[in-house]
C-alpha positions in Angstrom: 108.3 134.8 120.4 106.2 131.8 119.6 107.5 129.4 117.4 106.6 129.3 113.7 105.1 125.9 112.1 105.1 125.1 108.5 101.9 122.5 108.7 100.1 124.6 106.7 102.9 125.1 104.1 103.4 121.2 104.0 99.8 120.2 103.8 98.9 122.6 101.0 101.9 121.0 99.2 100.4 117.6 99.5 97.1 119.1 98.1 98.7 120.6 95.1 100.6 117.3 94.7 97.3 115.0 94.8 94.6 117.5 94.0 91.6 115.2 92.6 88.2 116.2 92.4 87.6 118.6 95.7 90.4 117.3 97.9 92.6 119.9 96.2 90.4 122.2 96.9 89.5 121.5 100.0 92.9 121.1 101.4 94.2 124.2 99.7 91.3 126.1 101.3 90.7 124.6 105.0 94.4 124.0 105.3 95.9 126.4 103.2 93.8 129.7 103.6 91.9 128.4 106.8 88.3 128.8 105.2 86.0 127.2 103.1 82.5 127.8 103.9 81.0 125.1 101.2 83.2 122.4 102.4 83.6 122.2 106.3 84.1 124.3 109.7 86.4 126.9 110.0 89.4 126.0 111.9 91.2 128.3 113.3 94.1 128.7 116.3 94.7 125.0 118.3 92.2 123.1 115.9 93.9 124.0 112.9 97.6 123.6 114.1 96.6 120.0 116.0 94.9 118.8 112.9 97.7 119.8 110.9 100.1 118.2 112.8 98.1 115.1 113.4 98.0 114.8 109.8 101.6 114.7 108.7 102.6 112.6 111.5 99.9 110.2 110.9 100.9 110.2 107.6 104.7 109.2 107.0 104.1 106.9 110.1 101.2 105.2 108.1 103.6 105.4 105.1 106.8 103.7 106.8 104.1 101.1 108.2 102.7 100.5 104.8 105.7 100.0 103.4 107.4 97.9 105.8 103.9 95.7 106.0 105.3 93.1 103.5 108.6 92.5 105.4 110.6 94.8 103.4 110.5 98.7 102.1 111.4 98.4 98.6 113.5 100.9 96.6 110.3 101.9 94.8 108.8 102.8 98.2 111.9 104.5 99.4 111.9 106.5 96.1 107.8 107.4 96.1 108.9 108.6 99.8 111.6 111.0 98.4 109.6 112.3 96.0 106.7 112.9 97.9 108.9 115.1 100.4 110.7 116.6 97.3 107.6 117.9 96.2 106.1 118.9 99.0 109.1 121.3 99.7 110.1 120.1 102.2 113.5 121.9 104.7 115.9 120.4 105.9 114.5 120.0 109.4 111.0 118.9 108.5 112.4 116.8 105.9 114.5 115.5 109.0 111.0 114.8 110.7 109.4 113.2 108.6 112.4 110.4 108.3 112.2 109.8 112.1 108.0 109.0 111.6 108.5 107.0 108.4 110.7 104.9 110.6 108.5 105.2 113.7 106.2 103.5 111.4 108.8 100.8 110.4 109.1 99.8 114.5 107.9 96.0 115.2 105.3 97.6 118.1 103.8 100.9 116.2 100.3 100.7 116.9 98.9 101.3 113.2 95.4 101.1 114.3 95.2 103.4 117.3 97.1 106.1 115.1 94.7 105.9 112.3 91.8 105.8 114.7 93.6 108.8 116.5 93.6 110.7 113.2 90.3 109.8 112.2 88.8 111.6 115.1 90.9 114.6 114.5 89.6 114.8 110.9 86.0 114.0 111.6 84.8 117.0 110.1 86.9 117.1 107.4 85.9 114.6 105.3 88.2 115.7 102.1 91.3 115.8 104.2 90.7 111.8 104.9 90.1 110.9 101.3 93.4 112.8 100.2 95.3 111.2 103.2 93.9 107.7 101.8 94.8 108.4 98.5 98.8 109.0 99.3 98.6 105.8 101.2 96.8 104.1 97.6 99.8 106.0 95.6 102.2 104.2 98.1 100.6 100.3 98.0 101.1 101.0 94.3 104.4 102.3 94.0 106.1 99.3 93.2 103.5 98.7 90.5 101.4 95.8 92.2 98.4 96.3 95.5 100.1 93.3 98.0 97.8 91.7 100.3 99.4 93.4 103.8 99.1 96.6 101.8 95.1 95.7 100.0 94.2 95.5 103.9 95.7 98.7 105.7 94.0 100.6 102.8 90.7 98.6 103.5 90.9 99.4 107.1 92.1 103.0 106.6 88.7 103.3 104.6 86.8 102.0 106.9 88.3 103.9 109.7 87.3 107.4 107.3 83.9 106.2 106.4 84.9 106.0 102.7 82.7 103.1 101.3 84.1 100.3 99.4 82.7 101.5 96.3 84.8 105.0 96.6 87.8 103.0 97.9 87.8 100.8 94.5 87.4 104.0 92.6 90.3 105.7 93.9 92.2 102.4 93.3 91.0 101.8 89.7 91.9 105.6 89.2 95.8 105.0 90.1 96.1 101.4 89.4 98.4 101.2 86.0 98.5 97.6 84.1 102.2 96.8 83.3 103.7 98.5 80.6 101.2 101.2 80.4 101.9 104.6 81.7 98.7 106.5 81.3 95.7 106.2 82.9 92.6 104.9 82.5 90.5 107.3 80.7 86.9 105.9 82.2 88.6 106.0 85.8 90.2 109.5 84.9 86.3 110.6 84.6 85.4 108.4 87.5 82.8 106.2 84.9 82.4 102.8 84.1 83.3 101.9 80.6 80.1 100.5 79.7 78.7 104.1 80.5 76.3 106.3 77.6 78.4 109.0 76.3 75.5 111.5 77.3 76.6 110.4 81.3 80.6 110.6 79.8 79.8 114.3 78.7 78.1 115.1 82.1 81.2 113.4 84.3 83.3 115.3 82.1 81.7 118.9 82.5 81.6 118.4 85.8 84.8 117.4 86.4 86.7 120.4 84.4 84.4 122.9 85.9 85.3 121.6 89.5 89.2 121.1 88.4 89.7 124.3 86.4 91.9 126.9 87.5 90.8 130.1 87.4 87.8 128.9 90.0 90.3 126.8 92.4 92.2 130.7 92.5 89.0 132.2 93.1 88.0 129.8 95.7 91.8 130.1 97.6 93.6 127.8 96.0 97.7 129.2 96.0 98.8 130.1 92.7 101.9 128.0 93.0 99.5 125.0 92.8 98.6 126.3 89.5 100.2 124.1 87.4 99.2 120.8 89.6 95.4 122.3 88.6 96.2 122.7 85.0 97.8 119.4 84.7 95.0 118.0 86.0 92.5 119.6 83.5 94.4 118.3 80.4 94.6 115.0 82.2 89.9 114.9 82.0 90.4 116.3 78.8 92.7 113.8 76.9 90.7 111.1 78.8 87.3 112.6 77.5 89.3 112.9 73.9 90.3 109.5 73.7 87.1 108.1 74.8 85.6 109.7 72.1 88.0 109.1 69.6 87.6 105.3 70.6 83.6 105.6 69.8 84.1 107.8 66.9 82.4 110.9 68.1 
């Protein structure tokens, strides 16, 4: 009897954890169901398991290198780490896994570069799957509440080595970056606009947005139903953002 992987399990975990925009979706769909004909190639057999694989050990190596970058893994980044396999349902022996690659990560000669490169031409087509994997690296640089220079430049090259430019990359930073003290986000980078932006192009953002993030059509399109709630969540997230914008112009 061959033996049974949960990549697909764990990587659709990570999607309904960081579902933004149409990396949910995408992740839900080409790694959850195996299909998503609007979104890239259908993987199927070896492609699918190697990229799944190459995917979650590429990422708690990254992770345990990221954290380690400045000299030290904090108890913040310790405690984003838990969480992160907490929610992604992770056993006991993949759990177990993912410990020994954080701290493969950690090691003084872990080649950072050649992994990311590695994964980078595994995901080549997939181009969702990269920007999801950068932003759990983001979430991590920022789990202590501050970007650090060691940790500003992995994420710069980790772009770079995706083909996400700049522009995007400061995006999904401004999107997760909280000032101190201040727990909710940025309603103009919640609806990916600038603040000095018309509130006819706030309106369109915002449409957009909840018809890309609502529920019913992430079902529809193969989303699990256990991610559910992570697509709801995210729905009333654009909508208080688009409400307090508006409430802020008196509209």
């Amino acid at each position: 009897m061959s033996e049974v992987r949960p990549w697909g399990k764990i990587v659709g975990g990570i999607a309904g954890l960081f579902m933004g925009g149409p990396i949910g979706a995408a992740v839900g769909v080409v790694l959850g169901h195996s299909f998503d004909s609007g979104l890239g190639p259908l993987l199927i057999g070896s492609d699918l398991d190697q990229l799944q694989q190459s995917f979650f050990q590429t990422l708690f190596r990254m992770i345990g290198y990221l954290a380690k970058s400045d000299g030290r893994v904090s108890e913040q980044e310790v405690a984003y780490t838990e969480q992160l396999m907490t929610r992604m349902g992770l056993g006991q022996e993949a759990r177990r896994r993912a410990i020994i690659l954080f701290n493969q990560g950690k090691e003084p000669g872990f080649d950072w570069m050649a992994e990311l490169h590695r994964f980078a031409r595994i995901s080549s087509a997939q181009p969702q799957l990269r920007r999801l994997f950068l932003e759990i690296l983001i979430d991590c640089g920022l789990a202590d509440g501050r970007l650090r220079s060691e940790a500003r430049r992995i994420l710069n090259a980790t772009a770079q080595a995706f083909q996400v430019p700049p522009a995007e990359l400061e995006a999904m930073l401004g999107g997760r970056r909280r000032e101190p003290g201040v727990s909710a986000p940025d309603p103009y980078s919640v609806l990916n606009v600038s603040s000095g932006a018309s509130m006819a192009e706030i309106k369109t953002a915002y449409r957009r947005l909840i018809s890309r993030h609502h529920p019913d059509k992430l079902v529809a399109r193969g989303l699990p139903k256990e991610m559910m709630q992570v697509a709801e969540a995210k729905t009333r997230e654009i909508r208080a953002a688009y409400d307090q914008i508006r409430k802020e112009r008196g509209t």
